[in-house]
N, C-alpha and C positions, 0 to 999 in steps of 0.2 A: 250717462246716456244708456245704461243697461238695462233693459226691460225688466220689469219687477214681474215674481211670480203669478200667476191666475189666484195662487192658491191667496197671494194675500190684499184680501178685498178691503180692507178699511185702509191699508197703508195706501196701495193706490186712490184712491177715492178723495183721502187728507192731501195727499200730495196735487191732486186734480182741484180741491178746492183754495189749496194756498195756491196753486198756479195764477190761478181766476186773479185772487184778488191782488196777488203780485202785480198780475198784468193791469191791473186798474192803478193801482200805486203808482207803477210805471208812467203809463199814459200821462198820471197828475203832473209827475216830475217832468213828463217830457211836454207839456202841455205852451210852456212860455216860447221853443222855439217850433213847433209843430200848429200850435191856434189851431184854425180852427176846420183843418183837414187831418185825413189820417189817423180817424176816431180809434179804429180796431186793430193798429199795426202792431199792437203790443199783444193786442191779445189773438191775435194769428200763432205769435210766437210760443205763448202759453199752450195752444192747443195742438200743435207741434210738436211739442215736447210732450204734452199730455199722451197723444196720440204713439207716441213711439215708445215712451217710457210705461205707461201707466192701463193702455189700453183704449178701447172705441167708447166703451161708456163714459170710461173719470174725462176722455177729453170730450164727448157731449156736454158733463157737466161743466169744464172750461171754459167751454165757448159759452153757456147759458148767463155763468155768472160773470164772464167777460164783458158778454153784451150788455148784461142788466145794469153793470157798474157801468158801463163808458155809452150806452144810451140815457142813463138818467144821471150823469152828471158833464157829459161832454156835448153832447149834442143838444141844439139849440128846437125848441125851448127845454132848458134845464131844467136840473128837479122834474121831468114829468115822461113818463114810458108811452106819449101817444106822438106819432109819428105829424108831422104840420106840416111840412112840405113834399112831392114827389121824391127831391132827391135825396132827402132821408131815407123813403120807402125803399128807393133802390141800394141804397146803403145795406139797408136793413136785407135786400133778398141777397147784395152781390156776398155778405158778409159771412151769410148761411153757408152759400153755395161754396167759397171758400172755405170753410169752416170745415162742409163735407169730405170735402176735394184732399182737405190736410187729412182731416181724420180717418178717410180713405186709403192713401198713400201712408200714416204712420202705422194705422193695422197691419198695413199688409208688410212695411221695414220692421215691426216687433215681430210679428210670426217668423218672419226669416231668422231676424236675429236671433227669436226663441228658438228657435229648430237648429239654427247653431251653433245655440248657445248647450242644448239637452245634445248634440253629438260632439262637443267638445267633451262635455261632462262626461259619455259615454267614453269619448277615447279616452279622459281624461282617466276614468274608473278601472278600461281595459288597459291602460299601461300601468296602475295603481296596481291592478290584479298581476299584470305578466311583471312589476319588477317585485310582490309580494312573494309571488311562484319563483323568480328567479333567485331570489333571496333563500328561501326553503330550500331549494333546489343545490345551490350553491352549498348552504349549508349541511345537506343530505350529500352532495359529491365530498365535501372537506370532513366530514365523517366517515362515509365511508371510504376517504381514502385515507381517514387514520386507523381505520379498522384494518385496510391493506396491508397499511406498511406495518402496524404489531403484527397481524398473520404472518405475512411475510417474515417478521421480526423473528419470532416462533418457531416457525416451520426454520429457517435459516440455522436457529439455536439447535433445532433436532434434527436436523441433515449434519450438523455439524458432530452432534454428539451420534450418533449414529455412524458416521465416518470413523468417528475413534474407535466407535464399537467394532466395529468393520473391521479397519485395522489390527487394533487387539486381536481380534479371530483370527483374523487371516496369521497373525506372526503367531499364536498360539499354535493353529492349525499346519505351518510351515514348522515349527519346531515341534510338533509332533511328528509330523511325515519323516521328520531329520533320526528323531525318536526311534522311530519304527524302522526304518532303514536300521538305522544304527543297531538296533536291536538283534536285525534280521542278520547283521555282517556279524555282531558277537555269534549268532545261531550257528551262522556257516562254519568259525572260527571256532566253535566248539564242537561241533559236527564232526572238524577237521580232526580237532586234536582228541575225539573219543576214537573213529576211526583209526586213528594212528594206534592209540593204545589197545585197539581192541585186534589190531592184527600185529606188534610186536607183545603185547604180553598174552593177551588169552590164544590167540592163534598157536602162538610159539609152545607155551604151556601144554596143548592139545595136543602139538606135534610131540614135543618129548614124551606126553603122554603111552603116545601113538608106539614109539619109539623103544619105550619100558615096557609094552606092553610084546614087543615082537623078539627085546631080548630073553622074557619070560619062556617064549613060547621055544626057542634055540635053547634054552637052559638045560631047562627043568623038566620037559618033554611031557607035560601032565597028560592024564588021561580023558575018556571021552567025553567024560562030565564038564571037567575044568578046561576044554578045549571048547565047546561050545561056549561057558561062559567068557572065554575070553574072545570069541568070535563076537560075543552081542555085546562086551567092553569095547571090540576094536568098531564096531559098525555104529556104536554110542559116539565114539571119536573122533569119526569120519561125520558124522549128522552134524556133530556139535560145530567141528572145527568148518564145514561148510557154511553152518546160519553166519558164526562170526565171520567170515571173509563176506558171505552175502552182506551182512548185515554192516558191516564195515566198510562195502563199495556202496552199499545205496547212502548211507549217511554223508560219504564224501568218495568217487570214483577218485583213485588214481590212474585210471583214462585221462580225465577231463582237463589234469593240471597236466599227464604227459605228450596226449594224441590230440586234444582238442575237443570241442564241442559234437563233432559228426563222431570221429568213433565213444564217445559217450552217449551217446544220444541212442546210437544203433546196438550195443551192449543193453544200456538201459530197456530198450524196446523187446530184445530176446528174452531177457530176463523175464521183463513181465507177462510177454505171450505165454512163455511158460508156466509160471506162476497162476496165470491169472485167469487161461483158458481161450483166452478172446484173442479172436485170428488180428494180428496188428499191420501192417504195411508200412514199411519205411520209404521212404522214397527222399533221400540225400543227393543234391546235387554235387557233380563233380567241383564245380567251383568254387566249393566253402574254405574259405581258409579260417588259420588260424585268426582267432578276435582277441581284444581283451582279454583278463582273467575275470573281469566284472561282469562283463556283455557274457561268455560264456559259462558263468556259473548261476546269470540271474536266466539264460535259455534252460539250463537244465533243470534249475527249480523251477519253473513254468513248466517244462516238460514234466517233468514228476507230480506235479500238483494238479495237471487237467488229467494224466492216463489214473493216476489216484480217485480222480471223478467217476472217469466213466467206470470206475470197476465198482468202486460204491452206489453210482445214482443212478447213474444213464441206464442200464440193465440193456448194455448193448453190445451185440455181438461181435464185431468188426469194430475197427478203427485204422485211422488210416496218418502218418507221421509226415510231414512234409518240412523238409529245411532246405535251404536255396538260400544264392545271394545276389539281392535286385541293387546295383550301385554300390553306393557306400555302407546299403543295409542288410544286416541277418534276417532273414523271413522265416518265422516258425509256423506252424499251423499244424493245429491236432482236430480230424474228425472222426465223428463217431458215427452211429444210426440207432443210438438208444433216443429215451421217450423224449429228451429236450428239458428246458428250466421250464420251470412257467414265467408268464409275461408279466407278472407283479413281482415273481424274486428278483426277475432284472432289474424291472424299475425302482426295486428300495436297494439296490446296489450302492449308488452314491447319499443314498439318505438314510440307509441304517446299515454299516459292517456286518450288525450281528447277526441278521437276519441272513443272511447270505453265509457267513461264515468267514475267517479267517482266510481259508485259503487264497480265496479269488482276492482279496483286499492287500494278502505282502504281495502276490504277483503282479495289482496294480502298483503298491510303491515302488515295489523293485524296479518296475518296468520306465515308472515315473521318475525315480533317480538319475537311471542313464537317458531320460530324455525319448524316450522311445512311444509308442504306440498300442493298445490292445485294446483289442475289439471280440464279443461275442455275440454271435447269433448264432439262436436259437428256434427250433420250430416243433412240431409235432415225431419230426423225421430223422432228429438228431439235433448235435451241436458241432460248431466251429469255434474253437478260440485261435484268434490268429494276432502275434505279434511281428513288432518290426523295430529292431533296435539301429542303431546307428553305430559300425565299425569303433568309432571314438567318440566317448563322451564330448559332448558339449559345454560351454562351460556354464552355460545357465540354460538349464534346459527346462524346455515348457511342456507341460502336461495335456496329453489330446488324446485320452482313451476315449471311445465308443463302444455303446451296449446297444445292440438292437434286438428285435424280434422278429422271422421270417414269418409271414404267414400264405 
C-alpha cells in the first residue's frame, strides 16, 4: 500500500492495468456465487487501490478497463458494450460516480501519504546527517582527546624532568652557598691568623727595631749627621710598626673577639673617618650586648664592606652608622648622601654576582647563612644597607634579602 513515486510512470500505469484486469478475473471467479448483481465490486477495489497506490490517472485507467471487461462479459446482453435496459444505464452512471468518489478519496490518501512519506525521508536523512555528524564528531572528540592525553603525556615528562633540573640547581646552588660561606670562614680564619703573625712577628721585629735603634743613640752618642739619620730610621719605625698594627686590626680587630661587636664597630668607624676624610656618625645603642662570634664577625664584615663603598663609589661626604637591638635581633644600617647605585645594578644583583661585584654577594651569603635579612635602597640622595640578624642562629634558616630603589 505505499504510494509509488510520480517520477515512475510506466510502473504505475503496468501496475493500474494488471489491476483492471485482475479485477475482471476476479469478478469471473466470483461470478458462480455473486450471478447476476454486483457486476463492479471487484473493480471498485482495483480502483482503490489504483487510486492510493498508483495515482488519479493509472486508476482512471482501472476503472476504464474494469468497466470494459465486466460490462462486456458480465452484464446482460453479454459480448456487447451497448447498454438494453435503464438499469444498466444507471449501473453504468452509479459505477462512474463511484469510481470518482474512490479516486477522489485515494489522491487525496497518496498525497498525504507522499507528503509523509518525503518528511520521514527528510527526518529520516536529517538523523542520517545528525548520527554521520555525530560520528565525525565523536571521532574528532576521541582524537583529540588522544592528542590531550600524549600532550599532557609530554608536558608531564618535562615538568617532570624539569623538576630534576630544578632540583639539581637548586642542591648545586645550595652547595655553592655552603662553598662560599665556607670559603669566606677559611678568609676570616686566615685573616685571623696573618693578623696574629703580623703583630707578634713584624710588629715585635719593629719594636726591637725601634729599641736597637735608641740603644745606638745612649751609646755611641753620633754626631749631627748620624743623629738625624737615625731620627728618619726611628720615624721609618714608628710609620712601619703603625700600618702593621693598623693593618693587623682591620684584617682581624682584637676588639671584636674581646669587647664585642659595638666597640669594634665604633674603632672601626674612627679609624676610617680618619683615614678616609668623610665626617661618619656612629650612633650605637646602649642596649647591644654581646652576640655570637658568627653574628658579630659577619656585622663587622658588612660593616667594612659598605663604608669600603662609600669611600670608593658613593663620592659622599657624610655617613651615618647605626647599630641597635630590636628583640632577639642585631640591627645594622649604614647611610650615606653620595650619588646611589643605579636602578639596573640592583636589579642584576640576584641575576649576575659579577656585575655588582663580590662584595655585596659574601655580605649577602654571610647574612644568608645566619638566617638573617638585608636590604638596600638606593636613590639619587644616597644609600641605605640595612641588616637584621638574629641573636642565635637558626637551625635552618631561610633567605629573605631585599633590594629596592627609592625614587
Amino acid at each position: 500500500m505505499t504510494p509509488l513515486a510520480s517520477q515512475r510512470i510506466a510502473t504505475r500505469y503496468t501496475v493500474a492495468a494488471l489491476a483492471g484486469v485482475l479485477a475482471v478475473i476476479l469478478r469471473w471467479g466470483l461470478d458462480p456465487v455473486l450471478g447476476h448483481v454486483a457486476f463492479y465490486v471487484t473493480v471498485y477495489i482495483a480502483v482503490a487501490y489504483c487510486a492510493i497506490v498508483c495515482g488519479s490517472a493509472p486508476a482512471v485507467l482501472t476503472a476504464l478497463l474494469g468497466f470494459v471487461g465486466i460490462f462486456y462479459w458480465f452484464v446482460d446482453p453479454r459480448h456487447s458494450l451497448w447498454p438494453a435496459r435503464p438499469s444498466e444505464i444507471h449501473g453504468v452512471v452509479g459505477f462512474f460516480l463511484v469510481s470518482i468518489v474512490l479516486v477522489a478519496l485515494g489522491e487525496a490518501n497518496r498525497s498525504k501519504q507522499l507528503r509523509l512519506n518525503e518528511s520521514i525521508h527528510a527526518l529520516s536523512s536529517e538523523i542520517g546527517e545528525r548520527q554521520l555528524a555525530q560520528r565525525d564528531l565523536q571521532a574528532a572528540h576521541d582524537q583529540l582527546e588522544h592528542r590531550v592525553q600524549m600532550r599532557t603525556r609530554e608536558l608531564s615528562e618535562a615538568l617532570a624532568r624539569l623538576r630534576e633540573e630544578m632540583d639539581v640547581r637548586e642542591h648545586a646552588e645550595e652547595q655553592l652557598r655552603h662553598l662560599s660561606v665556607r670559603l669566606m670562614t677559611l678568609q676570616d680564619e686566615e685573616r685571623r691568623h696573618i693578623a696574629r703573625e703580623l703583630h707578634d712577628t713584624c710588629g715585635q721585629t719593629l719594636a726591637a727595631m725601634k729599641m736597637s735603634l735608641a740603644m745606638i743613640r745612649e751609646t755611641e752618642k753620633p754626631g749631627p749627621e748620624s743623629q738625624v739619620l737615625l731620627d728618619d730610621l726611628n720615624a721609618l719605625a714608628d710609620a712601619a710598626l703603625q700600618e702593621v698594627r693598623t693593618t693587623s686590626y682591620l684584617l682581624h680587630p682584637p676588639l671584636l673577639d674581646e669587647a664585642g661587636i659595638a666597640s669594634a664597630a665604633r674603632w672601626f668607624v674612627e679609624g676610617f673617618a680618619r683615614r678616609s676624610g668623610i665626617e661618619v656618625q656612629c650612633e650605637i645603642a646602649a642596649n647591644v650586648e654581646r652576640a655570637p662570634r658568627d653574628c658579630e664577625l659577619t656585622l663587622f664584615r658588612v660593616l667594612q664592606e659598605s663604608m669600603t663603598n662609600v669611600h670608593r663609589h658613593s663620592g659622599a661626604s657624610a655617613a651615618t652608622v647605626r647599630l641597635q637591638r630590636n628583640g632577639d635581633q642585631l640591627q645594622l644600617e649604614i647611610q650615606d648622601n653620595g650619588k646611589g647605585i643605579a636602578e639596573e645594578r640592583l636589579r642584576s644583583l640576584d641575576k649576575s654576582a659579577g656585575k655588582i661585584g663580590v662584595g655585596i654577594t659574601g655580605m649577602r651569603e654571610r647574612v644568608h647563612q645566619l638566617g638573617g635579612r638585608l636590604e638596600i635602597h638606593s636613590s639619587g640622595s644616597g644609600t641605605t644597607v640595612r641588616v637584621a640578624l638574629p641573636r642565635a642562629k637558626p637551625e635552618h634558616s631561610s633567605r629573605s634579602d631585599s633590594i629596592s630603589v627609592a625614587r
